[in-house]
One Martini backbone bead per residue (centre of mass of N, CA, C, O) as a GRO file, in nm:
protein
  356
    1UNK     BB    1   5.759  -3.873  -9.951
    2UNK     BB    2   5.651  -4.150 -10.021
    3UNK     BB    3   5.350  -4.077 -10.019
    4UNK     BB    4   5.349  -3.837 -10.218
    5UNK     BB    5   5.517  -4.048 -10.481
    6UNK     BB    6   5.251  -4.245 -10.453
    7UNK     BB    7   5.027  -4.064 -10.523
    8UNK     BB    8   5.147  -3.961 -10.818
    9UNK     BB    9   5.151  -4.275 -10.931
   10UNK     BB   10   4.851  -4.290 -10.895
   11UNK     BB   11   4.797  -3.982 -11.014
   12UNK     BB   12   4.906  -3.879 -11.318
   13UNK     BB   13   4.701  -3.702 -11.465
   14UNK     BB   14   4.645  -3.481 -11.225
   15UNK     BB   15   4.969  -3.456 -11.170
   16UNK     BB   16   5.009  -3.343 -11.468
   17UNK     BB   17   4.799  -3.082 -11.480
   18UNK     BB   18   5.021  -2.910 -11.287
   19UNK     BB   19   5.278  -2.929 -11.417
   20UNK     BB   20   5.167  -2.799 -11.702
   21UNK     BB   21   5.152  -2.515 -11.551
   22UNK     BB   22   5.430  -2.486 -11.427
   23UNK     BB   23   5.571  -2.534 -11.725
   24UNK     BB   24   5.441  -2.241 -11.829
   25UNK     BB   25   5.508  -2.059 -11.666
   26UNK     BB   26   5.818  -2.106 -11.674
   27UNK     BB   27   5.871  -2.051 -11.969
   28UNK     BB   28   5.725  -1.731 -11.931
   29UNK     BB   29   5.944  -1.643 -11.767
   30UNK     BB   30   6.224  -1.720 -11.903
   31UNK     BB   31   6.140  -1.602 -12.176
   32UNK     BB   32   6.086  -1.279 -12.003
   33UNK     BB   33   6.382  -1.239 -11.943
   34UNK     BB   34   6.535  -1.253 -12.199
   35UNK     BB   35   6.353  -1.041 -12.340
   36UNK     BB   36   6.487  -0.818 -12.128
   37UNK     BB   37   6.776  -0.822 -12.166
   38UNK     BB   38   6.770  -0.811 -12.493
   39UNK     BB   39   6.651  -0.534 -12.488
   40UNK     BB   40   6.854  -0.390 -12.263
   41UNK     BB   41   7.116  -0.451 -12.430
   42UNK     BB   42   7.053  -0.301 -12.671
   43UNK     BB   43   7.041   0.002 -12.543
   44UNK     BB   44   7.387  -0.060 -12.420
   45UNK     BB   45   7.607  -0.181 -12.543
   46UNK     BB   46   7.788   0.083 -12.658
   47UNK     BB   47   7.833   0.184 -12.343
   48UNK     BB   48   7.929  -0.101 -12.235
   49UNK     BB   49   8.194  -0.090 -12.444
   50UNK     BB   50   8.375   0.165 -12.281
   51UNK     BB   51   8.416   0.130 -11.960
   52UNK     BB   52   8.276   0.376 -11.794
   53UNK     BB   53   8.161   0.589 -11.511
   54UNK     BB   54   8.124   0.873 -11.677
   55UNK     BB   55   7.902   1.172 -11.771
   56UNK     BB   56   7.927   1.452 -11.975
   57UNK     BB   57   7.659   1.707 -11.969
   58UNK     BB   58   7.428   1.914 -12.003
   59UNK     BB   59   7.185   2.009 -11.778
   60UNK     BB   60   6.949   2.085 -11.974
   61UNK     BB   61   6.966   1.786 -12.142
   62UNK     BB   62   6.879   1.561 -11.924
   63UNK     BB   63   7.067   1.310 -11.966
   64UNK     BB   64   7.073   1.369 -12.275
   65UNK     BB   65   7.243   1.281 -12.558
   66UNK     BB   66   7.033   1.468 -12.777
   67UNK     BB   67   7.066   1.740 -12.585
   68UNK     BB   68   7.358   1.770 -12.572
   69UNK     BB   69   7.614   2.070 -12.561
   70UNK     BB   70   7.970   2.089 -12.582
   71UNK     BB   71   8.295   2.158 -12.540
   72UNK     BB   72   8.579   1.924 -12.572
   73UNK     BB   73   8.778   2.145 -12.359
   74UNK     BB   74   8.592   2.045 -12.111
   75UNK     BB   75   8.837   1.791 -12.084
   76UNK     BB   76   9.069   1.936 -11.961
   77UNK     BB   77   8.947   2.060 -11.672
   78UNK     BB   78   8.848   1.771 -11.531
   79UNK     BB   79   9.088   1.575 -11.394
   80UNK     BB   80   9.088   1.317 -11.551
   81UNK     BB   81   9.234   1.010 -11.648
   82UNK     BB   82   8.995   0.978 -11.873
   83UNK     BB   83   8.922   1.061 -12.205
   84UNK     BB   84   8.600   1.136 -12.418
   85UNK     BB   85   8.464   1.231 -12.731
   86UNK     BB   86   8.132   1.277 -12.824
   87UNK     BB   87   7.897   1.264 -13.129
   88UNK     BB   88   7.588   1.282 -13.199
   89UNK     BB   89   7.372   1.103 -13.487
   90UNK     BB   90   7.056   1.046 -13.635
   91UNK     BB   91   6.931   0.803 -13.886
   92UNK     BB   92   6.934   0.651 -14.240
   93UNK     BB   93   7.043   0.390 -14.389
   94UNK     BB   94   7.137   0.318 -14.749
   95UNK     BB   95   7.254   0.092 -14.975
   96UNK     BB   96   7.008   0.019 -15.195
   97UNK     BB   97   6.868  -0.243 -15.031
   98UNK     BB   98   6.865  -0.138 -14.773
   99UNK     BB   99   6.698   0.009 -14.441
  100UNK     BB  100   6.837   0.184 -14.163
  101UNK     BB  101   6.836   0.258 -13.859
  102UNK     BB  102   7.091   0.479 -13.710
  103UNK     BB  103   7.389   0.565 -13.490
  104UNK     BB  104   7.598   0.763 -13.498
  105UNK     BB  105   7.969   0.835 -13.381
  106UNK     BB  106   8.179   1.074 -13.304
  107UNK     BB  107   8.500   1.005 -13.292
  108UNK     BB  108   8.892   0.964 -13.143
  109UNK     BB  109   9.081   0.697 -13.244
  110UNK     BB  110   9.272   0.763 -12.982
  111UNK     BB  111   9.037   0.670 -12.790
  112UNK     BB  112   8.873   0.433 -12.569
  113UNK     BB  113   8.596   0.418 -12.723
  114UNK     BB  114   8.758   0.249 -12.996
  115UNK     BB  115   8.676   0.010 -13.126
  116UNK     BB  116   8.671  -0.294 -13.200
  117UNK     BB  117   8.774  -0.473 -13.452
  118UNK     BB  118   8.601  -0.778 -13.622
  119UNK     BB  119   8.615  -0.634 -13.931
  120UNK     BB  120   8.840  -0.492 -14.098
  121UNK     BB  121   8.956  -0.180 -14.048
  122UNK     BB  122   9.124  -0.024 -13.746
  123UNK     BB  123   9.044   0.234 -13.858
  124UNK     BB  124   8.999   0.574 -14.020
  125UNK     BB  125   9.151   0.538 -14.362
  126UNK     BB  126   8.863   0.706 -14.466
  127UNK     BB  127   8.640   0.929 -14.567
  128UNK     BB  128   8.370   0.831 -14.392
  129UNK     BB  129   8.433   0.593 -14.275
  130UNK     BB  130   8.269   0.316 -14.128
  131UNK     BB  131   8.225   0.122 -13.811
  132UNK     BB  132   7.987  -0.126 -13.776
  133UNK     BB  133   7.762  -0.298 -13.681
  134UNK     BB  134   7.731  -0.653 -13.664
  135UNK     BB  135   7.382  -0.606 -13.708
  136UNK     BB  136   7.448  -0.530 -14.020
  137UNK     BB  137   7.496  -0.804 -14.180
  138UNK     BB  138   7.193  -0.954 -14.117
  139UNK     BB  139   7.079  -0.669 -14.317
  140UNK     BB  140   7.261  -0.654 -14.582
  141UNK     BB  141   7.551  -0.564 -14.523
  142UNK     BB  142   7.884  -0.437 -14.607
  143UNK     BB  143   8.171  -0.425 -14.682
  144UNK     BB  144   8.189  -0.141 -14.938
  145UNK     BB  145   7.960   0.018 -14.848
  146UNK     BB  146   7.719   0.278 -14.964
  147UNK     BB  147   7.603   0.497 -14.809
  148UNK     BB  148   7.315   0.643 -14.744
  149UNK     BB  149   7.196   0.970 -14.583
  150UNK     BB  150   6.878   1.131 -14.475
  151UNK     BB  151   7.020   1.409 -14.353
  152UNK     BB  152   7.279   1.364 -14.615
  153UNK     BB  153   7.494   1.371 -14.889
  154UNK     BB  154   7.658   1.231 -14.764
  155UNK     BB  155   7.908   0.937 -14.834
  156UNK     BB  156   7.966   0.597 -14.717
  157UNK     BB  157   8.192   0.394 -14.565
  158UNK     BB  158   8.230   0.038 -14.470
  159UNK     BB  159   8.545  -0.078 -14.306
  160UNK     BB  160   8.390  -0.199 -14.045
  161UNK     BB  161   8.322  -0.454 -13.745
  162UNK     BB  162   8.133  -0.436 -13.474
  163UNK     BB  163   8.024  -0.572 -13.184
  164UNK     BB  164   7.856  -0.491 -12.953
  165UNK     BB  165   7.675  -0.191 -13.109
  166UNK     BB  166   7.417  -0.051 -12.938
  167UNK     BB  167   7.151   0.216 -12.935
  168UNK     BB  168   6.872   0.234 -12.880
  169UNK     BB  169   6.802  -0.012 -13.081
  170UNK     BB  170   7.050   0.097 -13.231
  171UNK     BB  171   7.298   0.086 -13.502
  172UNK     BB  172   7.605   0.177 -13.506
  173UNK     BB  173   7.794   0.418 -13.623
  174UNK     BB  174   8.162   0.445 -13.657
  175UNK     BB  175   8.333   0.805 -13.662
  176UNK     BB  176   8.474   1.069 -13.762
  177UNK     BB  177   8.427   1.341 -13.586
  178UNK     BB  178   8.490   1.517 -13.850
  179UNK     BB  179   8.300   1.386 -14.037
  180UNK     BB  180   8.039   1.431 -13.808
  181UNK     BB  181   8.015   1.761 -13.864
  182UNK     BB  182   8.015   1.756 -14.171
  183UNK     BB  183   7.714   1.634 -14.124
  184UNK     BB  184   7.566   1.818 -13.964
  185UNK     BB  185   7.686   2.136 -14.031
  186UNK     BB  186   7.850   2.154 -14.294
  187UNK     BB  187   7.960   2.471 -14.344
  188UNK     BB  188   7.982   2.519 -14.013
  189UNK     BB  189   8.185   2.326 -13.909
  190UNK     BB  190   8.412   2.504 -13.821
  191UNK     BB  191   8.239   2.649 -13.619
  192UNK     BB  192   8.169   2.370 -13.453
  193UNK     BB  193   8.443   2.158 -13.381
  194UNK     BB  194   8.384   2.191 -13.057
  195UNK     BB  195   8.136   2.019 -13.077
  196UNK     BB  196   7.975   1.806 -12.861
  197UNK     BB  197   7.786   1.588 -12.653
  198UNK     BB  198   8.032   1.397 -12.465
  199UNK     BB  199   8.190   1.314 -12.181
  200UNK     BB  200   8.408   1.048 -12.113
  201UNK     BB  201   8.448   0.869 -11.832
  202UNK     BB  202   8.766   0.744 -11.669
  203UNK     BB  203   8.691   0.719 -11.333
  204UNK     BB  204   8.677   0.639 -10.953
  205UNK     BB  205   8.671   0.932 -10.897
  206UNK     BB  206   8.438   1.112 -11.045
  207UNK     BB  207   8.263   1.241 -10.809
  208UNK     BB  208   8.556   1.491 -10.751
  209UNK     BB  209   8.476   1.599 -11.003
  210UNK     BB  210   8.502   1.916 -11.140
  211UNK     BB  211   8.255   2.113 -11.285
  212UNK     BB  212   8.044   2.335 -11.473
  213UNK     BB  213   7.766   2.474 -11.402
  214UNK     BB  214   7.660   2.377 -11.698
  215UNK     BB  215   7.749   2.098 -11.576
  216UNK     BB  216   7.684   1.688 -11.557
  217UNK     BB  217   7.770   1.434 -11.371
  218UNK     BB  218   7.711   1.109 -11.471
  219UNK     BB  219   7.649   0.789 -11.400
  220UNK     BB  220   7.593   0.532 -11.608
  221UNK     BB  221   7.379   0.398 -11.546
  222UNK     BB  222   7.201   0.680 -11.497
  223UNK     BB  223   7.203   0.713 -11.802
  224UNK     BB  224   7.080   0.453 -11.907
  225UNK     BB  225   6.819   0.480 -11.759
  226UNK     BB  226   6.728   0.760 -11.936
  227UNK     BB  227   6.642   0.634 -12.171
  228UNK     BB  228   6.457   0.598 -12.395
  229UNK     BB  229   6.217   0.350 -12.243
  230UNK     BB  230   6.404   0.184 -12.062
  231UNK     BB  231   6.250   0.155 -11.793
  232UNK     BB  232   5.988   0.111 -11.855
  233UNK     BB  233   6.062  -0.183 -12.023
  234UNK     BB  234   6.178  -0.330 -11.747
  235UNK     BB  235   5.959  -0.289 -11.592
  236UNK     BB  236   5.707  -0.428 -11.731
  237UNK     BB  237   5.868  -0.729 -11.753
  238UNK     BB  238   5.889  -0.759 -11.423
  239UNK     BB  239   5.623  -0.750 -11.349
  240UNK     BB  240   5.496  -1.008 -11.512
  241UNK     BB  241   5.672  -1.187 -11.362
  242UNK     BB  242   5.526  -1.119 -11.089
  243UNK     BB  243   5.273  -1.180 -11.176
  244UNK     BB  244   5.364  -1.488 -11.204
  245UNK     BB  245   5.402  -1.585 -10.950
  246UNK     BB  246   5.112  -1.527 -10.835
  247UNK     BB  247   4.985  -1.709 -10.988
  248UNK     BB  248   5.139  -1.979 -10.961
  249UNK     BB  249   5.056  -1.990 -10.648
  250UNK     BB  250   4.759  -2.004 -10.681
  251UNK     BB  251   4.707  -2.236 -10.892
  252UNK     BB  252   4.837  -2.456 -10.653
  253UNK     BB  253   4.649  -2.392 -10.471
  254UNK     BB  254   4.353  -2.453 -10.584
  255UNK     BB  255   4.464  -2.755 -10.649
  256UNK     BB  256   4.513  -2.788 -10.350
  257UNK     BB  257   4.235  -2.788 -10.254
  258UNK     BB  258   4.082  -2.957 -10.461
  259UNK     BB  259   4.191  -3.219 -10.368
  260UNK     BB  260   4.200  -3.195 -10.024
  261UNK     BB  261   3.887  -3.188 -10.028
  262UNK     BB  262   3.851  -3.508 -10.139
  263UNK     BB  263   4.033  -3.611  -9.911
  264UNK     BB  264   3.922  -3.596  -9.607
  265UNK     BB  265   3.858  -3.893  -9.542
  266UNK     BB  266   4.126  -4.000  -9.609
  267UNK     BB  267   4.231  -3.841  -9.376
  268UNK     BB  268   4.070  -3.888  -9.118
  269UNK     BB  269   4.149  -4.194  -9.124
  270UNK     BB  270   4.488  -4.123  -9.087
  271UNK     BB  271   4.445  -4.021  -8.797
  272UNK     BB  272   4.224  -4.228  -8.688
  273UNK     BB  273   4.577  -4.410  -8.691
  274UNK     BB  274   4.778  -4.160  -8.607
  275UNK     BB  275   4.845  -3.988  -8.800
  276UNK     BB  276   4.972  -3.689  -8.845
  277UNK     BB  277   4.978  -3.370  -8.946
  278UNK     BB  278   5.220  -3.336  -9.005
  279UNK     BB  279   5.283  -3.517  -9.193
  280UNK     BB  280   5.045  -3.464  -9.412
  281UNK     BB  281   5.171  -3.181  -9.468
  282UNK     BB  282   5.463  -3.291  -9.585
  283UNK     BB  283   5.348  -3.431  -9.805
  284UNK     BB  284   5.215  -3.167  -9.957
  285UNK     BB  285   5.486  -3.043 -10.001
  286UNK     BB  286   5.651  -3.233 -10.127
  287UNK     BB  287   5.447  -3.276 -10.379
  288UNK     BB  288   5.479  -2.961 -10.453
  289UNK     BB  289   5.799  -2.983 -10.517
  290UNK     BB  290   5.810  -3.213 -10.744
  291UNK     BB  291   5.621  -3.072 -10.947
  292UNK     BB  292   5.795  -2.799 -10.941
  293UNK     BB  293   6.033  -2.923 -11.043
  294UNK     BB  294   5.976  -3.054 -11.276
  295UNK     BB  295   5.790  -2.787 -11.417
  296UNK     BB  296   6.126  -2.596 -11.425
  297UNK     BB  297   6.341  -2.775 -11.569
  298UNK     BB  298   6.145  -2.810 -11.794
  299UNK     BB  299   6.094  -2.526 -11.855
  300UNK     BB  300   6.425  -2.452 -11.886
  301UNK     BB  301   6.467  -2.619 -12.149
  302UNK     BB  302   6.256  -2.525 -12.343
  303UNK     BB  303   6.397  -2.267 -12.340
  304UNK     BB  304   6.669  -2.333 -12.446
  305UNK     BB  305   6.528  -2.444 -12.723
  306UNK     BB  306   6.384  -2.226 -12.821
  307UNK     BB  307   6.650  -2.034 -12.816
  308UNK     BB  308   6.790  -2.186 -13.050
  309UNK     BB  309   6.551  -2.116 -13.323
  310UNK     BB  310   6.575  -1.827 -13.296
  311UNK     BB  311   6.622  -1.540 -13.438
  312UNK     BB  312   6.801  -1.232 -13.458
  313UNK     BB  313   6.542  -1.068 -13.433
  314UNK     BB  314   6.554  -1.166 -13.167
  315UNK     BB  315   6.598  -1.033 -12.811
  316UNK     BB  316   6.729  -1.242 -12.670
  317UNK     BB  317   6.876  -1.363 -12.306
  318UNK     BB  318   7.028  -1.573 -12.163
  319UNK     BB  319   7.049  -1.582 -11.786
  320UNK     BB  320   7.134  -1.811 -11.581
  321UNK     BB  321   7.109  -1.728 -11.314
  322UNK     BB  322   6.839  -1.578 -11.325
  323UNK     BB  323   6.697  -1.842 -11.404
  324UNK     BB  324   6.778  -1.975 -11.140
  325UNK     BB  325   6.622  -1.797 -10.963
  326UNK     BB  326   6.339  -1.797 -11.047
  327UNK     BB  327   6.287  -2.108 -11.032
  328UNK     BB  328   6.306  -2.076 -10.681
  329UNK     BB  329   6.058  -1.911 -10.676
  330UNK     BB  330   5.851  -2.075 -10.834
  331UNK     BB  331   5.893  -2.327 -10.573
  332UNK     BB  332   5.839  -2.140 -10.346
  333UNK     BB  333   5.549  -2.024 -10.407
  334UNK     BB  334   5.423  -2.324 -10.489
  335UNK     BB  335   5.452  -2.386 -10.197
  336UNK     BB  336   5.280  -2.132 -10.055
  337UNK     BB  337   5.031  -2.271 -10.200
  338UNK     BB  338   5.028  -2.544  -9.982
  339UNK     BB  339   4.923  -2.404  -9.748
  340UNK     BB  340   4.612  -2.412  -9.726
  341UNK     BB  341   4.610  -2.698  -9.729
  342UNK     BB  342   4.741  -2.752  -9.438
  343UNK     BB  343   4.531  -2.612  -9.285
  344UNK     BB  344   4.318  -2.794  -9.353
  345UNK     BB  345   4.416  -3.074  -9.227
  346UNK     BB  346   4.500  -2.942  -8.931
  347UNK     BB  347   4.156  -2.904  -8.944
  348UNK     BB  348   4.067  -3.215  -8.908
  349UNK     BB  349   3.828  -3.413  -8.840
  350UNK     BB  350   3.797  -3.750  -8.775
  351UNK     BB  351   3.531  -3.759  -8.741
  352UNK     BB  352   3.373  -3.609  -8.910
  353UNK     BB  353   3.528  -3.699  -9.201
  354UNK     BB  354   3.394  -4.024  -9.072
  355UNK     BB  355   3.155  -4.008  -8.999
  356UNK     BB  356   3.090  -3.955  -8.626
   0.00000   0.00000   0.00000
C-alpha cells in the first residue's frame, strides 16, 4: 500500500486522468440506475399503492389491464379475503390551460384500493368528481378545475390530490366506478353496469383460489411486468449499465497495462533487488482500489448533486443501496482489470528488464 501512494503521489496528473474516467463511468452507472428507477415507478405506482397480491383479467386479455373485460360478480365468487373492482379508461384531460394524457380508474369508494387523499376531499363527494395524482399539481392543474376530456362530452371536477398515483408513465384519476361507466359507455351505462376491467385481490394465498375458466389469476409482479414497454425499457438500461461495467474494467486494464509497460525495468530492477513479484502484484491491485474507490465516492457525491437540481420532470429515482451495490462493482471489475497488468509484473525477468 506504502509503494502503491508513494506512486499516486508523485505522478499525480498520470493517475488523476485514471480516476477521472473512473469517476465518469462511475456517475454514468449511478445516473443510469436512478433513470431506471424512476421510469420503473412512473410505471407502476399506482398498482404499488394497491398493496394487493394479484390481478383477475380475463385470459384472452393477455395479461392487459387495457384488453380486458368482465362481470365485477366474479369477485363473490372467487372466495378471496378482500377484493376490489376497477375500471379503466384513458383519455386527456384539459382544464382549459394545459392538455395532459391521463389514466382514469373506476374504483367503489369503499374499497381498500381507494386512495389516501393527501389534498382535497377524501370521498366522491360529487359527481364526476375525480382525486387526481399529485403529478398534475406540478402541470398547472389544480383543486376545483373543471376538466374536459377528449373521449366524452361529460365534465369532471378535481376534488383532491393523492401521491404517488401514475400507471404506465400516465398520471391516474380516481373515479367513482359508476361515473366512469357513464363516461366509457354512455347511454348503454346501464347495460354495462357490471362490467369492470379486473378484479384486485389482496390474499397471500391466491394461488389456491379457484377463478373461471375464462379468467385469469396472475401475481402482481408479473401483472407490472406486462405492461406496456415496461421490461423491454427496465431490460435497456440494465443492460447499459452492464456494459459500463465491462467498459470500465476494459478502460482500467488498458491504462495501467500502458503504465506496467513503461515501468517494466524498474520492476526488474525493483526484482533483482529482491522484491517479490507478489509484493510488485499486490501494490498494483493498491493502487487500482485507491483510484477506484476516489473516483466511485466522488462519482457518487456528484450524482446525488446533480439529482438535487434536477426538475420534477426528470424521471429520476435514487436508490440508496442499488447505488451502494453497483458502486462495490465498479471497485471490483475496476480490481479485476488490473489483472493483465499483474501477470505482466510476474512475468518479468529481472535480467531481460535492465538489459543483462
Amino acid at each position: 500500500m506504502f509503494l502503491a501512494w508513494s506512486e499516486i503521489k508523485r505522478n499525480k496528473l498520470r493517475f488523476l486522468l485514471i480516476t477521472s474516467i473512473l469517476l465518469l463511468v462511475s456517475f454514468l452507472v449511478f445516473f443510469l440506475s436512478g433513470l431506471a428507477a424512476g421510469l420503473a415507478n412512473m410505471n407502476r405506482e399506482a398498482v404499488d399503492k394497491w398493496h394487493a397480491q394479484a390481478v383477475v383479467l380475463t385470459e384472452e386479455s393477455d395479461k392487459s389491464l387495457y384488453q380486458s373485460s368482465l362481470d365485477k360478480g366474479e369477485a363473490d365468487g372467487l372466495g378471496a379475503k378482500e377484493t376490489a373492482v376497477i375500471g379503466q379508461m384513458g383519455s386527456i384531460a384539459d382544464n382549459g390551460k394545459v392538455k395532459k394524457n391521463v389514466v382514469l380508474f373506476g374504483i367503489e369508494p369503499e374499497g381498500f384500493i381507494m386512495p389516501k387523499v393527501s389534498e382535497g376531499e377524501v370521498a366522491f363527494s360529487v359527481e364526476n368528481g375525480v382525486i387526481a395524482s399529485d403529478v398534475l399539481k406540478d402541470e398547472g392543474f389544480a383543486i376545483g378545475d373543471t376538466l374536459e376530456l377528449s373521449s366524452s362530452d361529460t365534465k369532471l371536477e378535481i376534488i383532491g390530490f393523492t401521491d404517488q398515483a401514475r400507471f404506465n408513465a400516465a398520471p391516474v384519476l380516481y373515479i367513482d366506478l359508476d361515473d366512469l361507466q357513464h363516461l366509457k359507455f354512455g347511454d348503454a351505462a346501464e347495460i354495462n353496469a357490471d362490467l369492470v376491467n379486473a378484479i384486485v385481490v389482496k390474499d397471500t394465498n391466491w394461488s389456491k383460489l379457484k377463478v373461471p375458466e375464462d379468467l385469469e389469476i396472475i401475481e402482481v409482479e408479473n401483472f407490472i411486468k406486462n405492461l406496456p414497454g415496461y421490461t423491454e425499457q427496465n431490460m435497456t438500461l440494465t443492460y447499459m449499465i452492464y456494459f459500463l461495467f465491462v467498459i470500465s474494467a476494459a478502460i482500467v486494464a488498458i491504462f495501467l497495462y500502458v503504465l506496467t509497460v513503461q515501468k517494466i525495468s524498474m520492476f526488474g530492477l525493483m526484482k533483482a533487488q529482491g522484491i517479490s513479484s507478489g509484493y510488485l502484484a499486490k501494490s498494483v491491485v493498491a493502487q487500482t482500489f485507491i483510484l477506484a474507490t476516489i473516483g466511485v465516492v466522488v462519482g457518487f457525491g456528484l450524482t446525488w448533486l446533480a439529482g438535487s437540481f434536477l426538475p420534477s420532470a426528470v424521471p429520476v429515482q435514487f436508490d440508496l443501496q442499488t447505488m451502494i451495490i453497483y458502486g462495490l462493482i465498479l471497485i471490483t471489475v475496476a480490481i479485476l482489470g488490473a489483472v493483465i497488468s499483474v501477470w505482466t509484473i510476474i512475468r518479468i525477468d529481472p535480467l531481460e528488464a535492465i538489459g543483462g
